[in-house]
Structures are given as structure tokens and as C-alpha cells.
N, CA, C and O of each residue as an XYZ file, in Angstrom:
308
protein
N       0.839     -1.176      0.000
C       0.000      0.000      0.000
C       0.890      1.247      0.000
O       1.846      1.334      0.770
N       0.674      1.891     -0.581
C       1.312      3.358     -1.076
C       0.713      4.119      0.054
O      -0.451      4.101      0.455
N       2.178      5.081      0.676
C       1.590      5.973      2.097
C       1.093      7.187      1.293
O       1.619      7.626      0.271
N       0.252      7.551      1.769
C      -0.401      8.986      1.888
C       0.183     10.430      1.493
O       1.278     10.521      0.936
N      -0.447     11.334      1.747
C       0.482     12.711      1.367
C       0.971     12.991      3.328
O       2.112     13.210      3.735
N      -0.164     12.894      4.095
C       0.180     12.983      5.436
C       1.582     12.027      6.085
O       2.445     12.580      6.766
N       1.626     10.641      5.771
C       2.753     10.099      5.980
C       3.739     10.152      5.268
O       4.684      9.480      5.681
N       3.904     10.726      4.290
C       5.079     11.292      3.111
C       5.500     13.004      4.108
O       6.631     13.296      4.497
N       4.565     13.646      4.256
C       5.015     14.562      4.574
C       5.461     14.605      6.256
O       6.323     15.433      6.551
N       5.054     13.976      7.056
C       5.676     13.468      8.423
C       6.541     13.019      8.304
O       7.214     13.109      9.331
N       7.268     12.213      7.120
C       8.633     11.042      7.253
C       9.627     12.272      6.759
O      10.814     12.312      7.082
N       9.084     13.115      6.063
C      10.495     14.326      5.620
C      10.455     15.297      6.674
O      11.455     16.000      6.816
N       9.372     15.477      7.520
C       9.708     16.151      8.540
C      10.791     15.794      9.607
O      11.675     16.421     10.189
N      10.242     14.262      9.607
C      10.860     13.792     10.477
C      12.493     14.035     10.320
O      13.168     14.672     11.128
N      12.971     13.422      9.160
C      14.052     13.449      8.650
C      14.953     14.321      8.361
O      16.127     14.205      8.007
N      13.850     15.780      8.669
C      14.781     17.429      8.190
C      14.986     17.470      9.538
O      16.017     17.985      9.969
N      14.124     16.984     10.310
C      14.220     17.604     12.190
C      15.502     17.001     12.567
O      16.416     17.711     12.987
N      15.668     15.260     12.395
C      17.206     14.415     12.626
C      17.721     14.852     12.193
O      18.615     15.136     12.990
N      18.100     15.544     10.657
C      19.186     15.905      9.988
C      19.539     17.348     10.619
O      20.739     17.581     10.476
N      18.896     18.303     11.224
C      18.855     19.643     11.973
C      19.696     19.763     13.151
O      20.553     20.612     13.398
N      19.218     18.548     13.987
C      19.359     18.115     15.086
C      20.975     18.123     15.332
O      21.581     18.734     16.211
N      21.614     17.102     14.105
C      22.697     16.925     14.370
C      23.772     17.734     13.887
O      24.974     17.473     13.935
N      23.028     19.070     13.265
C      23.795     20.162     13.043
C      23.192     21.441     13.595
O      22.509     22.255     12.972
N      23.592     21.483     14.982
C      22.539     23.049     15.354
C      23.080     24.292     14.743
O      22.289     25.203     14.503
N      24.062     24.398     14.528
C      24.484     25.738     13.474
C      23.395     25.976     12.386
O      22.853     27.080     12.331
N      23.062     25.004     11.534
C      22.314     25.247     10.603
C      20.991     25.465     11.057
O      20.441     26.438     10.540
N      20.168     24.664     12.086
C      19.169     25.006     12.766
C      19.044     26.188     13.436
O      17.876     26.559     13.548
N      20.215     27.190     14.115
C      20.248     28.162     14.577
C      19.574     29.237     13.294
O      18.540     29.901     13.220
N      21.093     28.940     12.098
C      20.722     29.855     10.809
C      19.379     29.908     10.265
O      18.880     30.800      9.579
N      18.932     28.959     10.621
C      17.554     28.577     10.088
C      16.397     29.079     10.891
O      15.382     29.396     10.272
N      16.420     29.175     12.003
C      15.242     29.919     12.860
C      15.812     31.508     13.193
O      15.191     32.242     13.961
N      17.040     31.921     12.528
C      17.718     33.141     12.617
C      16.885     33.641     11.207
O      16.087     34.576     11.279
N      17.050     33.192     10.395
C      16.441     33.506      8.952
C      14.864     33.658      9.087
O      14.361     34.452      8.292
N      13.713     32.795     10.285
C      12.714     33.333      9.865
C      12.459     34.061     10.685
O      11.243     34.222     10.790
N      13.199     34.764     11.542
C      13.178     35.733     12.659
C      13.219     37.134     11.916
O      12.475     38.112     11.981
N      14.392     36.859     11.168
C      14.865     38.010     10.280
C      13.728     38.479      8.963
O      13.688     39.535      8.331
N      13.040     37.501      8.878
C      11.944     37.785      7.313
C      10.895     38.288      7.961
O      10.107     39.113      7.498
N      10.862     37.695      9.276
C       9.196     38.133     10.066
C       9.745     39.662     10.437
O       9.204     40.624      9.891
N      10.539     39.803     11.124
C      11.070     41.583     11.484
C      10.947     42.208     10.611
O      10.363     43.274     10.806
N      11.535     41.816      8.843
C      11.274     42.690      7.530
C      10.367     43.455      7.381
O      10.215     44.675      7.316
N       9.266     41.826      7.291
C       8.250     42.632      6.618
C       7.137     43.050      7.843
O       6.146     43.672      7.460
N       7.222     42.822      8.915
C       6.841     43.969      9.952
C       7.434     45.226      9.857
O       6.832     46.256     10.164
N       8.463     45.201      9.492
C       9.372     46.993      9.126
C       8.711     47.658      8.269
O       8.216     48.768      8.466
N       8.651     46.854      7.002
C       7.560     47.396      5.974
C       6.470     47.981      5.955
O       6.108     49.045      5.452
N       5.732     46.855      6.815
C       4.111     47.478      6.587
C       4.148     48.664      8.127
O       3.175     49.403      8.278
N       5.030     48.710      8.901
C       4.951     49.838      9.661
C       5.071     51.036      8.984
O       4.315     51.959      9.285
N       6.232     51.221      7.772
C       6.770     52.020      7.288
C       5.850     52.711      6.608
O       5.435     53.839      6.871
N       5.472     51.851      5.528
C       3.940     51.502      4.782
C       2.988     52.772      4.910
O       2.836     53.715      4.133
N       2.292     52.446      6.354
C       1.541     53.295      7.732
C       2.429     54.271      7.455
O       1.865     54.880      6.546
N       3.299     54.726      7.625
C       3.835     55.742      8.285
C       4.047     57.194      7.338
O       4.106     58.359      7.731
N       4.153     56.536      5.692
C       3.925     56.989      4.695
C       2.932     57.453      4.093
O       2.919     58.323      3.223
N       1.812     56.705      4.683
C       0.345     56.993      4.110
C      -0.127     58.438      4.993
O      -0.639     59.523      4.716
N       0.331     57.803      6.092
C       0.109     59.432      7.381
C       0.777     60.391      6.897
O       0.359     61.524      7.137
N       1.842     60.255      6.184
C       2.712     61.513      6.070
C       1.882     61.891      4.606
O       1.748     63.061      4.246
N       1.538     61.142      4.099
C       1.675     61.823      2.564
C      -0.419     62.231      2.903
O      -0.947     62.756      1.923
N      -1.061     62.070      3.728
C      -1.904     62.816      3.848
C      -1.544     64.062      4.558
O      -2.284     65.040      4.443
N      -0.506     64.115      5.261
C      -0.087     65.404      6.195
C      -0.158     66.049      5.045
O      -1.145     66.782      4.977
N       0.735     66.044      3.835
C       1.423     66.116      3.017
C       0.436     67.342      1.989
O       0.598     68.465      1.512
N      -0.814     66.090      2.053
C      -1.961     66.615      1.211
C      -2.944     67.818      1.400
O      -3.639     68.500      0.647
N      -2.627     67.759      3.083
C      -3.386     69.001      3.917
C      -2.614     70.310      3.689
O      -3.188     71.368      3.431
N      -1.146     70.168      3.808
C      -0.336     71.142      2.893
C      -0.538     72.125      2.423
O      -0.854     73.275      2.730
N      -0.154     71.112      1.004
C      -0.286     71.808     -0.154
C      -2.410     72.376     -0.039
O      -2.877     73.508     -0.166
N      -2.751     71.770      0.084
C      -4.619     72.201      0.081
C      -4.480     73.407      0.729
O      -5.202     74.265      0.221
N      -3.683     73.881      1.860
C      -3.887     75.069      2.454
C      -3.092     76.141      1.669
O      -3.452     77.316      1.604
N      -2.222     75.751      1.206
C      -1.105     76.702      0.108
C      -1.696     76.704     -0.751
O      -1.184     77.481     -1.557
N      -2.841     76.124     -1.256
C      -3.378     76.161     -2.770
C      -4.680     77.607     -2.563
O      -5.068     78.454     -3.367
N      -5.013     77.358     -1.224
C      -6.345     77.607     -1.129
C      -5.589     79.298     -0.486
O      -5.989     80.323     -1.038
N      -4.720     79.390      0.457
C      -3.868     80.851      0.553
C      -4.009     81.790     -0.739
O      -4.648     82.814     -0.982
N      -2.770     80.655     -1.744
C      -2.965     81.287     -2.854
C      -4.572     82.027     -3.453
O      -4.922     83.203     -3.351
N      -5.080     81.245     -3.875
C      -6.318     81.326     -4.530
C      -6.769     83.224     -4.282
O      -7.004     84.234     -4.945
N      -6.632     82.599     -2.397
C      -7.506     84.179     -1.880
C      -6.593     85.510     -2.312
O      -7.088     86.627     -2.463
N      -4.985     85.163     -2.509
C      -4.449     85.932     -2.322
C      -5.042     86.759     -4.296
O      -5.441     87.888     -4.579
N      -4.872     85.869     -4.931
C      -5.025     85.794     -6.200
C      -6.296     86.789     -6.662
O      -6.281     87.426     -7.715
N      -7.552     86.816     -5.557
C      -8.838     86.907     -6.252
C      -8.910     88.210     -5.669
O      -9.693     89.069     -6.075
N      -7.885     88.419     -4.465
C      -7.892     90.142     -4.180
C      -6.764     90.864     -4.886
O      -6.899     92.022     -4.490
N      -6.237     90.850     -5.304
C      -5.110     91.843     -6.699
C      -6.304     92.056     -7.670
O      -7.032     91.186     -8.148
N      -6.358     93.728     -7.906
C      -6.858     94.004     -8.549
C      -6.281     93.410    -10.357
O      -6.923     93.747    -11.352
């Protein structure tokens, strides 16, 4: 009888975990690496945020410099 996708995929688990095991350097590098991808892209989408706030600051701006202008514009004879 042919194993499963569940017991195919438990026997390579198994086998990456022994093979890990007996090299913790690489297991270190390896839970160092998804430490490092999860911090990324948490950096990102903070940044992300932080850009969207600014570039509405951004937008209130210029709207008040547009709208200065305008008045200044419609009183010159």
C-alpha cells in the first residue's frame, strides 16, 4: 500500500528535524532567517503606515497653500 500525502510529509519532517538536530548551526541559521523575514516585513508594513500618514499630512499642505494662494489671487486688482 502506497503511504499517503500525510505520511510522506511526516517522514520528511521527520528526517529534516534528525538531519537539523545533528547540526545546530544550521538550525540556529535557520530559525535566525525566519526571525529576520518576520522583522522585515513587519518593518515594511509599519513604514507603509507611516507613509500613508505623512503623505496625507502632506496633502493638507499643499490644500492650504493652494487655497492661501487662490484668496491671495482673487484680491489683486
Amino acid at each position: 500500500m502506497n503511504p499517503g500525502v500525510t505520511e510522506e510529509a511526516g517522514g520528511t519532517a521527520r528526517t529534516l528535524i534528525s538531519s537539523l538536530a545533528s547540526t545546530p548551526v544550521i538550525l540556529a541559521l535557520v530559525v535566525f532567517n525566519v526571525i529576520y523575514i518576520a522583522a522585515s516585513v513587519w518593518l515594511q508594513v509599519k513604514q507603509s503606515d507611516r507613509f500613508t500618514e505623512n503623505q496625507k499630512i502632506w496633502e493638507q499642505m499643499v490644500e492650504k497653500a493652494m487655497t492661501f494662494c487662490e484668496q491671495h489671487r482673487e484680491t489683486k486688482p
